[in-house]
C-alpha positions in Angstrom: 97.3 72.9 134.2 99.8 72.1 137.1 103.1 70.7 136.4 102.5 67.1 137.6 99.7 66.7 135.1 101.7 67.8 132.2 102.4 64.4 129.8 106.1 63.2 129.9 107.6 63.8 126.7 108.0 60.4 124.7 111.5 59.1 124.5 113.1 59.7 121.2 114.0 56.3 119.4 117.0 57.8 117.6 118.5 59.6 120.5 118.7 56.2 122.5 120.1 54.3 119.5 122.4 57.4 119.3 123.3 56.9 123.1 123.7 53.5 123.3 125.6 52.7 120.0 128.0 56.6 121.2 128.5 54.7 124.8 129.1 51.4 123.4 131.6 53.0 121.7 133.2 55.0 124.3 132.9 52.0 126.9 135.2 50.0 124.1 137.6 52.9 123.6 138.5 53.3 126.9 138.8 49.8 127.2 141.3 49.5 124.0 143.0 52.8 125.2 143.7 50.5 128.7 144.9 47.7 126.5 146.7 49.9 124.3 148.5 51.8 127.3 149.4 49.0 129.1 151.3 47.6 126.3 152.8 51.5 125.2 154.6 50.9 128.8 155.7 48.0 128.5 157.4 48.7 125.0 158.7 52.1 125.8 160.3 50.4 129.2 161.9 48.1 126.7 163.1 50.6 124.0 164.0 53.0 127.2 165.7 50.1 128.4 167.5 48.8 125.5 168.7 52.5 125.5 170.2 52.3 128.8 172.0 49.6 128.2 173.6 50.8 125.1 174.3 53.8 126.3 176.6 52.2 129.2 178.2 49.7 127.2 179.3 53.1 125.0 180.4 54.6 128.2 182.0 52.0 129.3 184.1 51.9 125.7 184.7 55.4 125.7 186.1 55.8 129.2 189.8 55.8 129.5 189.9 57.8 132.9 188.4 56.9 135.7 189.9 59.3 138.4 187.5 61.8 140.1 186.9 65.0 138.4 184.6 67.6 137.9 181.0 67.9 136.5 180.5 68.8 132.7 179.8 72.4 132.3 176.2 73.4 132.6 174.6 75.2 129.3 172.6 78.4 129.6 170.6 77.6 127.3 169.7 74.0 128.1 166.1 72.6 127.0 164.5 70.2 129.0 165.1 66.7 127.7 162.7 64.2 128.0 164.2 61.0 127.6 167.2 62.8 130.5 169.6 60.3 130.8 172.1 60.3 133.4 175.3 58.4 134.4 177.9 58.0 136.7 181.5 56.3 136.9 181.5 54.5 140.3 185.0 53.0 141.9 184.6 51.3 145.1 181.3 52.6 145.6 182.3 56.1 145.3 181.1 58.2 142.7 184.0 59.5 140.6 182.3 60.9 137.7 178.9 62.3 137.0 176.6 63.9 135.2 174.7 67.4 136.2 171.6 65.4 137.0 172.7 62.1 138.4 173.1 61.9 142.4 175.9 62.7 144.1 175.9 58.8 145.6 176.0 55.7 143.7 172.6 54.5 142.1 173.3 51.4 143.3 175.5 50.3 145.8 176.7 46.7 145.8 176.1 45.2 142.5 176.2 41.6 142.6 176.0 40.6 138.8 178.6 42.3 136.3 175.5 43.9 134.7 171.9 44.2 134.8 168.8 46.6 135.6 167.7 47.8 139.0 164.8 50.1 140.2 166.6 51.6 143.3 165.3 54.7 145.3 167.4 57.7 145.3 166.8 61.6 147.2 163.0 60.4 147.1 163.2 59.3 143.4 162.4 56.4 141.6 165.3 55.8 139.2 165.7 53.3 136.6 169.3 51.9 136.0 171.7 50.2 133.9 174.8 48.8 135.6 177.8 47.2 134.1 181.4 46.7 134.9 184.8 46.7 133.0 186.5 43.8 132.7 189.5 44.6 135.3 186.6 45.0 137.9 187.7 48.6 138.5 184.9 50.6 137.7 181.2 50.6 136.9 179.5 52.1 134.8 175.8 53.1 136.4 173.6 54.6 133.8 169.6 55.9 135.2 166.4 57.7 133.8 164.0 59.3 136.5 160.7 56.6 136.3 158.9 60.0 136.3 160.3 61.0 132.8 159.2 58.1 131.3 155.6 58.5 132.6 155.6 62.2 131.3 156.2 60.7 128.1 152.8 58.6 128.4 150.9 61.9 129.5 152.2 63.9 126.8 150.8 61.4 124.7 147.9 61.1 126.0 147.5 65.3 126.1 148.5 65.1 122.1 145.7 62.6 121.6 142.8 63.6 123.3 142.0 66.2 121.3 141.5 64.4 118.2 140.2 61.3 119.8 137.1 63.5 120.8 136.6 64.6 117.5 136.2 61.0 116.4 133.7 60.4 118.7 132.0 63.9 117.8 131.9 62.8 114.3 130.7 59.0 115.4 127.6 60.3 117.0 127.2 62.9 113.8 127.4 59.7 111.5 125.2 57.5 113.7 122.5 60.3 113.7 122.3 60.7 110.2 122.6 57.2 109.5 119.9 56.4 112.2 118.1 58.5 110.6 118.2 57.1 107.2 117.3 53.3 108.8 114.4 55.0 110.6 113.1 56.5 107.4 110.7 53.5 106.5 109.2 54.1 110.2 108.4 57.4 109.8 107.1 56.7 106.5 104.6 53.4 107.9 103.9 56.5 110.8 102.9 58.9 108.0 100.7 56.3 106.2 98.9 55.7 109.2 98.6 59.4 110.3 97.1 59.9 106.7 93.8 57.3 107.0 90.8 58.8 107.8 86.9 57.4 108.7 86.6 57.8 104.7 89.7 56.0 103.9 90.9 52.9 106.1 92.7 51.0 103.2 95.4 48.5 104.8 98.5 50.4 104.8 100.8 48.7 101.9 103.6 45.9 103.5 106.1 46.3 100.0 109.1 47.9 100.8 108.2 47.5 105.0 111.1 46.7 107.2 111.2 43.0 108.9 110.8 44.0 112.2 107.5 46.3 110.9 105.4 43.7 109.4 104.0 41.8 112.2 103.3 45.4 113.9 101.6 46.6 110.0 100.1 43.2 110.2 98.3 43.7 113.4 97.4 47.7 112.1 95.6 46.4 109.0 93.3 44.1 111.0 92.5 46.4 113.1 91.8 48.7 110.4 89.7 46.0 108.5 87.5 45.4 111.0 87.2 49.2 111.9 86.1 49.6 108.3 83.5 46.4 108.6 81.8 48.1 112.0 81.9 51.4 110.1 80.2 49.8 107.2 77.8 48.1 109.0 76.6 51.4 111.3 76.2 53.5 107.7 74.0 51.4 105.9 72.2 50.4 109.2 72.0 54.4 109.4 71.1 54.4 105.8 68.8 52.3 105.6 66.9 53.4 108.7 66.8 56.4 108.0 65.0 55.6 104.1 62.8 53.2 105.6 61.4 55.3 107.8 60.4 58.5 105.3 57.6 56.2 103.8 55.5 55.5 107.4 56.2 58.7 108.3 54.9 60.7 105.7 51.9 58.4 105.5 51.3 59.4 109.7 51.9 62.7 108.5 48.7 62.1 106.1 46.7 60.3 108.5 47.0 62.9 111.4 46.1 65.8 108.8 42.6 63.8 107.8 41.9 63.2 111.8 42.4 67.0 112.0 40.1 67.5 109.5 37.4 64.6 110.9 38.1 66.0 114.5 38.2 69.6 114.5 37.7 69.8 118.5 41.6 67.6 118.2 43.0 70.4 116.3 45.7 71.8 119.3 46.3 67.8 120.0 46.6 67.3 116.5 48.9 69.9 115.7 51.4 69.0 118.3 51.5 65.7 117.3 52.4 67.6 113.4 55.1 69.2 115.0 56.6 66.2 116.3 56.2 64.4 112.9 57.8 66.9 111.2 60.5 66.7 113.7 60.8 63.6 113.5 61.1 63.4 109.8 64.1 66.7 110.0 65.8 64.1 111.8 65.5 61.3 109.8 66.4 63.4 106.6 69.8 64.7 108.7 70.5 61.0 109.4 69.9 60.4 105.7 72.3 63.4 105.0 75.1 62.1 107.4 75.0 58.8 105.9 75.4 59.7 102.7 78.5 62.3 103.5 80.1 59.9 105.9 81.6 57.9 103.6 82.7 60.4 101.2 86.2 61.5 100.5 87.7 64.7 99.7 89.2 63.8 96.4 85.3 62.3 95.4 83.7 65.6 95.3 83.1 66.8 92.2 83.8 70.7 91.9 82.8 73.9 90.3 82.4 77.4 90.0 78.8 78.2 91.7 77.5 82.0 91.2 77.2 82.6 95.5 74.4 85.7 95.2 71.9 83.3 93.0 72.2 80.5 95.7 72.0 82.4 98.7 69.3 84.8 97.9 67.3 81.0 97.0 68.4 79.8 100.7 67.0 83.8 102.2 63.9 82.9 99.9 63.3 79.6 101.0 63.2 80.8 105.0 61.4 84.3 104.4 58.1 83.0 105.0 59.1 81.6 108.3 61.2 84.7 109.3 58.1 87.2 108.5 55.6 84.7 110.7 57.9 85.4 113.5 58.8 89.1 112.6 62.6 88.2 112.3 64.7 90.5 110.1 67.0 88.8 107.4 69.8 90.3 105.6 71.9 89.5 102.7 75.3 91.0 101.4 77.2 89.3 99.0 80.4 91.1 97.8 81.3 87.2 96.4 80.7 86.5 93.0 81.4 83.2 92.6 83.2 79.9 95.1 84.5 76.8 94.3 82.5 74.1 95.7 79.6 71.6 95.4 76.6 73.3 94.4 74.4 70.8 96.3 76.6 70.8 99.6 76.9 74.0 99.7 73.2 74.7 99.8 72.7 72.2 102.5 75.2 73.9 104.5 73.8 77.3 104.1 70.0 76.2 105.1 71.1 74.6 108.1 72.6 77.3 109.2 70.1 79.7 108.7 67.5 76.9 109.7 69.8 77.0 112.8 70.0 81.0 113.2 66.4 81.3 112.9 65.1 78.0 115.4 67.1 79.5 118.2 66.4 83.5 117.9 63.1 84.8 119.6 60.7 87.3 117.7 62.0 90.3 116.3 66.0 89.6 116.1 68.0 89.9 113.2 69.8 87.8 110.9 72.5 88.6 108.5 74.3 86.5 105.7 77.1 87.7 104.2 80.0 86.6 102.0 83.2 88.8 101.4 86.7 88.9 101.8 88.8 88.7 105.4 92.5 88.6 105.2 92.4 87.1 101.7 90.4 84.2 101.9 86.8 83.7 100.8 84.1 83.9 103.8 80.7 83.2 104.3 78.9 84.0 107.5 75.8 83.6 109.4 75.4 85.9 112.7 72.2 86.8 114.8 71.5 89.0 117.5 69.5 86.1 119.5 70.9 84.5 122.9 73.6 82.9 122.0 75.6 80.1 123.3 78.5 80.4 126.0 81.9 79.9 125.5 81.8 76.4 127.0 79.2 74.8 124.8 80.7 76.4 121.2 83.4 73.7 121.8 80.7 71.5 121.2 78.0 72.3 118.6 79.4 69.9 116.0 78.7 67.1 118.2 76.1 64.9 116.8 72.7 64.5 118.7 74.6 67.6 121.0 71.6 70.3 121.9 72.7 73.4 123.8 70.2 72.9 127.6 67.7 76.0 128.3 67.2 77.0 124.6 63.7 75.5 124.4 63.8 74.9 121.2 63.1 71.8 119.4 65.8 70.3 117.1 67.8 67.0 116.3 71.3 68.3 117.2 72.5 66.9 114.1 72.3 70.5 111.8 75.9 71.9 112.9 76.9 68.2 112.7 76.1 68.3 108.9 77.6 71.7 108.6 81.1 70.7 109.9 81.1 67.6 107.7 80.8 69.4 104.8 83.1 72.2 105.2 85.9 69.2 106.2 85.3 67.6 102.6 85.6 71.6 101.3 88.7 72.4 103.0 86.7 74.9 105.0 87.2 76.1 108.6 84.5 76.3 110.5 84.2 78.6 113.5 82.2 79.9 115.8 82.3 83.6 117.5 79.9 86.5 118.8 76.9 87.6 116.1 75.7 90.9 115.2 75.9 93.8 117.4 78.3 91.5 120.3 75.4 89.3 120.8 74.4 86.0 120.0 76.3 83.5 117.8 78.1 84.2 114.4 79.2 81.0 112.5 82.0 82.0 109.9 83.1 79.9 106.9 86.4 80.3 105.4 86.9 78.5 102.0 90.7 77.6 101.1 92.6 79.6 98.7 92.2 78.3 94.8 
């Protein structure tokens, strides 16, 4: 099998209820987290603002000297601030008084207002300041924060709140799969209902308790099971009563062609083909019959019970000695079984076919063994010969109805194995097929389930 032939793997319901309802999600986040940053700005602009301004109006109170000095004495052990405010006293548009971090020039040169906010450029920074003047007019007091501090701020949020925002949406798309999941539960049960009809059972499949958006979909499911069951119907009793009708005129041919033998003695090679193909004819018609009756039977219908195995199969070696000795073919028994749970009835049917089957397509002088023992724990009954065979290909294919492996020359209905496998299916058997006796020819195993 190449890789372009290999099926695509069906989509997964849940997983794209998952991703959608998970993207939605995210796609609204990031959309709120927009919203929500634009507006963080524009209140810590305020609030960094408002802090500004207070600070120079306290600046402005507290200073009593406005002659130039030097700067404040730098700390050792000085932490970064973040909000990093600095200030200057300016006189004339000289800088008088400043702090360690604040320009050596003015923040602003040539203030028109007494006070107010302006966003100049200074040494390649954007500064944000607060400028207000005493009352004399003979000094100003120029208060600025870095624009770059206050954006630190934001990222520093940001870097604080990732983490736990993608553990929400971890635990989103944990809750949305499990509670996917539990809203999915009456489609995997409706799936399971369906999985569980068979031929035998094609009951609609109950609409109580059925989601909304299942019933037209159930709906639809039932009539198509209903009229499934009609045709089904219709082709068994068509089979049925076929099949019955036609035992009467053909055992009454049967009659007729033996007294013509008997009138026509010169006839008797014509007349004895035309036997053969009677009684073939009437094998077939009896399978038919079989196959009708089974067909409509269900597992939990068949009626149980201990059968003693070494009784029935030495009657099923009994019943096909004759044949077997005509045709100098060997038959075996060995029965280390003492007893199986089954139907007596079915059983037996499946055991003559198969030896019916063993001995039609082996030539003169082979062997046939049944035997029934234990293989890895589990009840088995087998049928094996040393005759041709069948190929690999074709074992595939012997439970096919009407199916006839080509070159055996043998006569036969192809229906036998057919009757075989449709039995061990209402057992609980497996049925398979290997090599027979000594590597050769074909071995038909039967492995009953455990009690």
């Amino acid at each position: 099998m190449t890789a372009d032939s290999v099926a695509p793997r069906p989509a997964s319901l849940r997983r794209r209820l998952v991703l959608a309802i998970v993207s939605a999600s995210v796609a609204l986040w990031l959309a709120s987290l927009a919203i929500v940053t634009v507006i963080a700005w524009q209140e810590t602009n305020e609030v960094f603002d408002d802090a500004l301004e207070e600070a120079g109006y306290m600046i402005l109170s507290a200073t009593t000297d406005w002659h130039a000095r030097g700067l404040p004495a730098r700390s050792s052990a000085r932490e970064v601030r973040k909000v990093d405010m600095q200030y200057q006293i300016v006189v004339e548009g000289r800088v008088i008084q400043r702090t360690e971090g604040a320009p050596k020039r003015a923040f602003v040169s040539g203030f028109d207002d007494d006070e107010g906010f302006a966003d100049p450029q200074v040494d390649g920074r954007r500064w944000r300041v607060f400028v207000v003047r005493d009352e004399a007019n003979r000094f100003e007091v120029q208060v600025g924060q870095r624009q770059d501090k206050r954006f630190d701020i934001l990222e520093e949020l940001a870097e604080s709140l990732w983490l736990p925002v993608a553990g929400i949406l971890l635990l989103l798309a944990l809750v949305c799969w499990l509670l996917i999941g539990r809203v999915l539960q009456p489609l995997r049960r409706t799936a399971n209902a369906i999985a569980a009809k068979t031929p035998s059972d094609l009951a609609p499949v109950a609409l109580d308790g059925q989601p909304r958006e299942l019933l037209p979909i159930v709906g639809a499911l039932n009539g198509v099971l209903e009229r499934l069951d009609a045709a089904l119907q219709a082709e068994r009793r068509f089979t049925a009563d076929a099949a019955h009708e036609l035992r009467t005129p053909l055992a009454g041919l049967h009659m007729h062609v033996q007294l013509l033998g008997r009138q026509h003695p010169e006839l008797a090679a014509p007349f004895g083909k035309l036997r053969q193909d009677i009684a073939r004819l009437t094998a077939l018609v009896d399978s038919l019959l079989t196959l009708a009756r089974l067909d409509p039977l269900a597992r939990e219908q068949l009626v149980r019970q201990q059968v003693m195995l070494a009784p029935l199969l030495e009657g099923v070696l009994a019943l096909h000695a004759p044949e077997a000795e005509r045709r100098g073919i060997a038959i075996t028994l060995h029965c280390a079984l003492d007893t199986v749970q089954a139907e007596p009835r079915m059983l037996e049917i499946m055991l003559r076919n198969l030896v019916e089957n063993a001995l039609r397509y082996c030539p003169e002088g082979s062997r046939v063994e049944i035997s029934a023992g234990r293989f890895d724990g589990r009840a088995r009954i087998a049928v094996r010969d040393n005759g041709p065979g069948v190929d690999e290909a074709s074992r595939a294919r012997l439970t096919e109805r009407f199916f006839r492996v080509l070159g055996q020359g043998q006569g036969g209905s192809g229906l036998g194995l057919s009757i075989v496998r449709r039995i061990a299916e209402l057992h609980g058997m497996t049925l398979g097929f290997g090599a027979g006796l000594e590597g050769r020819g074909l071995g038909v195993t039967l492995d009953l389930p455990a009690p």
